[in-house]
ZAMARGU-4260 file (C-alpha; in steps of 0.2 Angstrom, whole numbers, plus 5000, padded with zeros to 4 digits):
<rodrens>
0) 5086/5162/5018 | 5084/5144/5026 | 5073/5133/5015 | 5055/5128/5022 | 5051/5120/5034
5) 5036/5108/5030 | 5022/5101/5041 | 5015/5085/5031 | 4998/5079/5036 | 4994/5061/5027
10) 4979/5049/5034 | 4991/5031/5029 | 5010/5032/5034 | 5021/5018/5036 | 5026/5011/5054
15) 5043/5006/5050 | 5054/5004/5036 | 5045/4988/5028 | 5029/4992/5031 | 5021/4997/5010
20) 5006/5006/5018 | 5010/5026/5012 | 5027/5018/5006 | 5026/5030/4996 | 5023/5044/5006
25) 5037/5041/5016 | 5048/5040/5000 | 5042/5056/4994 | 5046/5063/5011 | 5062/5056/5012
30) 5067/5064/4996 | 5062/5080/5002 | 5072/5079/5019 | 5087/5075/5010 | 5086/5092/4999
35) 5087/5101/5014 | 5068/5105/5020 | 5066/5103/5039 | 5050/5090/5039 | 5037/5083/5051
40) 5023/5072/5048 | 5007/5070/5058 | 4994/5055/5054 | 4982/5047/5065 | 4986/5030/5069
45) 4986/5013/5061 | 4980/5002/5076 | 5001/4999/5078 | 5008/5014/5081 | 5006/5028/5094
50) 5015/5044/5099 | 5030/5051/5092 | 5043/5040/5082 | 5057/5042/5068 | 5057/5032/5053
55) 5072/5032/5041 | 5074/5049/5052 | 5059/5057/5047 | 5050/5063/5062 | 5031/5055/5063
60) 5019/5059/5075 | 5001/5047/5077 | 4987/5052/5087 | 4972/5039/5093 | 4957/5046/5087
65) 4945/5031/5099 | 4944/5026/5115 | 4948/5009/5117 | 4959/5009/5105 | 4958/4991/5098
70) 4940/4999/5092 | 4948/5010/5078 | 4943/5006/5062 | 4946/5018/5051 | 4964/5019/5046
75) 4966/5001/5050 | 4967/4988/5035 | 4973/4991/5017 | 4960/4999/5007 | 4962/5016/5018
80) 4947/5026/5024 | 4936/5024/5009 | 4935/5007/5012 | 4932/5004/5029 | 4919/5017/5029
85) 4912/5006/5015 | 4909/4990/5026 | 4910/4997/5044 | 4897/5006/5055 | 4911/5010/5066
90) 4922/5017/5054 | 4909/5028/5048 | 4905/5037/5067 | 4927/5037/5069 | 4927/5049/5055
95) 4920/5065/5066 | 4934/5061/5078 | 4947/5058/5070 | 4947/5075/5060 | 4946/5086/5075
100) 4957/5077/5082 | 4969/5079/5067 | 4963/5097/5068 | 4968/5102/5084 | 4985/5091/5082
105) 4988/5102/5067 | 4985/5118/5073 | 4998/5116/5088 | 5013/5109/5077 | 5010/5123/5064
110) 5015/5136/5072 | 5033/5130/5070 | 5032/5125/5053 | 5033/5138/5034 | 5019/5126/5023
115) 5007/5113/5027 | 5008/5099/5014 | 4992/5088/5014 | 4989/5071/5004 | 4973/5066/5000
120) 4954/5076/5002 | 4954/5071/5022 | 4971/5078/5027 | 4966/5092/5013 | 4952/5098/5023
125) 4962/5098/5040 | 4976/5107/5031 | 4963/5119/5027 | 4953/5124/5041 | 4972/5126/5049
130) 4978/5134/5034 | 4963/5147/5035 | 4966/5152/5055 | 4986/5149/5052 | 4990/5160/5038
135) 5002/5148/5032 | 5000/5141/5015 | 4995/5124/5010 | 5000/5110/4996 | 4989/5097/4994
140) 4991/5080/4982 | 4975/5072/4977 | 4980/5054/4974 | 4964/5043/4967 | 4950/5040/4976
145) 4948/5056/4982 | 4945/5065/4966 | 4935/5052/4959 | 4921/5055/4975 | 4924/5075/4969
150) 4918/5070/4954 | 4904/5058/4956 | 4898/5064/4974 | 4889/5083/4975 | 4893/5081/4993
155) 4914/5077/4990 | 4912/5089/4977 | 4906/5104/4987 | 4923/5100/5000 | 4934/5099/4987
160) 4932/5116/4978 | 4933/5125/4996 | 4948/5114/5000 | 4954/5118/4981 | 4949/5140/4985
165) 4960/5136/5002 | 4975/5131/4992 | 4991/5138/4988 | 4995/5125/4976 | 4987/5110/4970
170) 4994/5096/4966 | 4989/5077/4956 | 4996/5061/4950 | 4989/5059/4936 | 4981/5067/4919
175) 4964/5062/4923 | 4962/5069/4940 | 4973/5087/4934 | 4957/5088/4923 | 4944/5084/4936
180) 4951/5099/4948 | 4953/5112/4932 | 4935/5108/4929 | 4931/5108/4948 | 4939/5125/4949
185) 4957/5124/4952 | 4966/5141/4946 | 4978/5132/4934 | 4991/5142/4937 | 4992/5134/4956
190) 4989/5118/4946 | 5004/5103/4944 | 5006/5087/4939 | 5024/5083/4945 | 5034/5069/4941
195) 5031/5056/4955 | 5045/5041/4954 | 5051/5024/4961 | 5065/5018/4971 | 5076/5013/4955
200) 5090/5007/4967 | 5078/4993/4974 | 5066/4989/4958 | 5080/4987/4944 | 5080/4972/4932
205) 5091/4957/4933 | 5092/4940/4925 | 5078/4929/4927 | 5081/4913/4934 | 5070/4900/4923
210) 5053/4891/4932 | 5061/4875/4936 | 5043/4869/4928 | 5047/4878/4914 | 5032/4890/4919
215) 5028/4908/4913 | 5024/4920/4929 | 5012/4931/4931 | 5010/4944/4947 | 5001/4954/4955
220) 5004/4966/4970 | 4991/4977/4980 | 4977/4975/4991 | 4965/4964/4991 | 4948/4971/4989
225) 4936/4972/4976 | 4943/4985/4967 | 4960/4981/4962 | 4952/4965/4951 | 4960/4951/4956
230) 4944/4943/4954 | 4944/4945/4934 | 4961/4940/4934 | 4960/4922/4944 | 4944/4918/4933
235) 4954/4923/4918 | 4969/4914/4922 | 4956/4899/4924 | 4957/4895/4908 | 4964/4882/4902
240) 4976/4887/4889 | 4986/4897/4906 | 4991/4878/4913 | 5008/4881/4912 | 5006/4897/4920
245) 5009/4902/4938 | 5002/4915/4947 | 5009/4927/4962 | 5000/4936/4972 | 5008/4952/4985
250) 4996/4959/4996 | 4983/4957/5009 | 4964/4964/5013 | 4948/4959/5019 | 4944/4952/5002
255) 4959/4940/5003 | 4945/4923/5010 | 4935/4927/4994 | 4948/4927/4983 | 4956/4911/4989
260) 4939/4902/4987 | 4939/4907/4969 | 4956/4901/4964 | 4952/4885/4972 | 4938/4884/4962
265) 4947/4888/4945 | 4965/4885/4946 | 4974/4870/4952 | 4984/4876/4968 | 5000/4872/4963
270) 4998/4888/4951 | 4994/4900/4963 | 5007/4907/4976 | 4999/4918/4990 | 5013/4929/4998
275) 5002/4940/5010 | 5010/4957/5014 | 5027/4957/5007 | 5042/4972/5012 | 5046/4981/4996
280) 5064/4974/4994 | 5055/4956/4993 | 5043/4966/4980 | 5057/4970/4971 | 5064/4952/4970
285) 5047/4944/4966 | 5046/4955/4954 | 5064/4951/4947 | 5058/4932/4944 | 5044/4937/4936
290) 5037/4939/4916 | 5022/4951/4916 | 5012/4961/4930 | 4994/4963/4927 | 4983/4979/4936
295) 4965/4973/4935 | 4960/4988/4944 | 4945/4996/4944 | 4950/5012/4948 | 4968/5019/4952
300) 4978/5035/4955 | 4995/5034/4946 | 5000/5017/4954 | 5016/5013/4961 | 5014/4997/4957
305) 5014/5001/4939 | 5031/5012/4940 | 5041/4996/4950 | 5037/4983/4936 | 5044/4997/4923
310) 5060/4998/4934 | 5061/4981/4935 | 5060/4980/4916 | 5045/4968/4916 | 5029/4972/4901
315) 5012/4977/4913 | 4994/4973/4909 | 4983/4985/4916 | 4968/4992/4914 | 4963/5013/4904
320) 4958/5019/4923 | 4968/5033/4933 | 4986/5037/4927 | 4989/5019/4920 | 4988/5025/4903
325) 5000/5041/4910 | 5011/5025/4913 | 5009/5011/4900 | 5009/5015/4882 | 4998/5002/4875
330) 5005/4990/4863 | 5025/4996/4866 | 5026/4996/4884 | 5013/4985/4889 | 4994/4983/4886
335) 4977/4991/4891 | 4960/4986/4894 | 4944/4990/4900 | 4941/4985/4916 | 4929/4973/4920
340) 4932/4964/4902 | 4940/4948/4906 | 4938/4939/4891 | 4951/4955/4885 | 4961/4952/4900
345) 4965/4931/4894 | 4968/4939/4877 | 4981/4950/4884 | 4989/4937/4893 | 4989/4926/4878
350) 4996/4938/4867 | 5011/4941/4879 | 5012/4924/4886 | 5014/4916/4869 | 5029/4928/4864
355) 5042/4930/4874 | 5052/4939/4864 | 5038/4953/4864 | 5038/4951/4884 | 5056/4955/4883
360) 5056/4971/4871 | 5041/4978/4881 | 5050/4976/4896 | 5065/4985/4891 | 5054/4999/4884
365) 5045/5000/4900 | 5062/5004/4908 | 5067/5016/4893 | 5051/5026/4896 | 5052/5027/4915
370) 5072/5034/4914 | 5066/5047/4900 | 5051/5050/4910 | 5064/5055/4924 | 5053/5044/4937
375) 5064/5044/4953 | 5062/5051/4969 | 5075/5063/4966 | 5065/5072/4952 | 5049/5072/4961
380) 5058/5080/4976 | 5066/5094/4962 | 5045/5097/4957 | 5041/5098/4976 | 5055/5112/4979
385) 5049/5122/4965 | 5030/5124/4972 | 5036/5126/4990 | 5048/5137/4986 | 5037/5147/4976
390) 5023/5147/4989 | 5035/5154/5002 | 5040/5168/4990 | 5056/5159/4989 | 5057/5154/4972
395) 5074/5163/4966 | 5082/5148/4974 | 5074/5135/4964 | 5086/5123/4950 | 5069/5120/4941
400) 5053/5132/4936 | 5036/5130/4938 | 5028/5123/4921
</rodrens>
């Protein structure tokens, strides 16, 4: 029997091979495609991309969703559609569209596909509805955000459990939200928290060249908004006990003006290095000449973020949100913190800046637990081709059992 073929829906993909937005995605994609499963993924567009394209040779189809099209709104920006539904009118009046769009796109690709894969509650509804007049079985990933809103919002949680009752198989990254969809419902024996990985051939540890100032370096990569916290870490870096300390930051978002006022209200400039929107092999070697990553996020998934800096071998600040206590193992790996607290985040930084020596033997536990772990692409591909499998009544050929 020829392995499944899988139609992926997903509402961020990358547009090229640099591009970090659903980086992570198309990782996971690729990993699948080189284990033999035919795959196609459908996303509405980014405001870049249109049409039909291959990246890395994975097949990708975008749709437009408004007319004209330098109106969308939705999907454009980091943050994703929570966010731009948060600050944009327009956004908010896209969403309609864009779904029965993504609908109808879905409904005449599927017929030449075995399992619809869906990330994220949006694409989980569409791969519903389709699922439901298709016949064909659907995956879907809750990520973050999404099963947050399930939580907190009657509305989200209402669409989740009949997205949840449409499922095949259900799927999260992280401890917390497995929980949130065995209490929403989820028959646990359709429930999985598979091993999600990193690219270890691009974020692997190296020597460390030194500061030429002699400084310690601290980074942060994601977006910037509200959210992620990078608030709480400028005005704790503020400080003046972090003078010799330097401070990168990767990433962009409509939060990025605010931030900069801030740092040039509390750190001198020479500390501060702005990098914008970086392409993950420059992550990987910022990362490299770096001692500590802090995650002042308010709320998270399992970050990716997180699983880079253990591949690089660097010690992680984060905060007890999402999967990052999944990740970090506080004290040996790295330290945790409420979020919000910064007077707990200089004290963390203090503790780890003071002792290198520390900094060092967290780091290499970091990359001891992500090995044992088995955090690669190549494992979470294996998980993946144990629940297709098994939703396609093929499970005989997997390596690897459902747990």
């Amino acid at each position: 029997m020829s392995p499944a073929k899988i139609l992926v829906l997903t509402t961020t993909y990358p547009t090229n091979e640099t591009d970090w937005a659903g980086a992570f995605i198309h990782s996971l994609v690729l990993a699948i495609q080189k284990r033999g499963f035919e795959v196609e993924v459908i996303a509405p567009s980014n405001g870049q991309s249109y049409g039909s394209q291959f990246i890395g040779g994975v097949h990708v189809s975008r749709f437009a969703y408004f007319w004209p099209r330098f109106l969308e709104r939705l999907t454009r920006g980091a943050g994703g559609i929570p966010e731009n539904i948060s600050k944009s009118i327009l956004a908010k009046f896209q969403l309609a569209p864009m779904m029965a769009i993504f609908v109808l796109r879905t409904l005449i690709a599927v017929r030449h596909f075995d399992v619809i894969y869906a990330n994220w509650i949006g694409a989980g509804m569409v791969g519903a509805i389709v699922s439901r007049i298709s016949g064909k079985p659907m995956v879907v990933s809750f990520r973050g955000d999404d099963g947050y809103l399930a939580r907190d919002s009657w509305l989200w949680r209402v669409l989740t459990k009949w997205v949840l009752r449409q499922s095949s198989f259900v799927t999260t990254v992280s401890s917390e939200l497995l929980k949130i969809m065995k209490d929403l419902g989820a028959d646990p024996a359709k429930l999985k928290l598979p091993r999600f990985g990193v690219d270890t051939g691009i974020f692997c540890p190296a020597p460390r060249n030194e500061d030429p100032r002699g400084r310690a370096r601290v980074i942060f990569v994601g977006s910037l908004i509200p959210k992620k916290g990078v608030q709480d870490l400028i005005k704790a870096m503020g400080d003046p006990e972090f003078s010799n300390t330097s401070l990168t930051i990767v990433g962009d978002g409509y939060y990025a003006d605010n931030l900069k006022d801030l740092a040039r209200e509390k750190l001198d400039s020479r500390r501060i290095i702005w990098k914008g929107i970086t392409p993950p092999r420059e992550v990987a070697r910022l990362m490299r000449q770096s001692d500590i990553l802090v995650l002042p996020s308010y709320t998270e998934g399992s970050p990716n973020v997180v699983k880079e800096a253990m591949a690089s071998g660097l010690p992680v600040i984060g905060t007890r949100v999402g999967g990052v206590p999944d990740l970090v193992s506080d004290g040996k790996t790295g330290l945790l913190y409420e979020p919000g607290d910064i007077e707990a985040l200089r004290d963390c930084l203090l503790k780890l800046l003071k002792d290198e020596d520390l900094r060092v033997e967290m780091g290499r536990l970091s990359k001891k637990k992500l090995e044992q772990d088995g955090l690669n692409w190549d494992t979470t591909a294996e998980d993946f081709e144990s629940i297709f499998l098994r939703v396609t009544g093929q499970s005989h050929r997997s390596d690897k059992p459902i747990d």
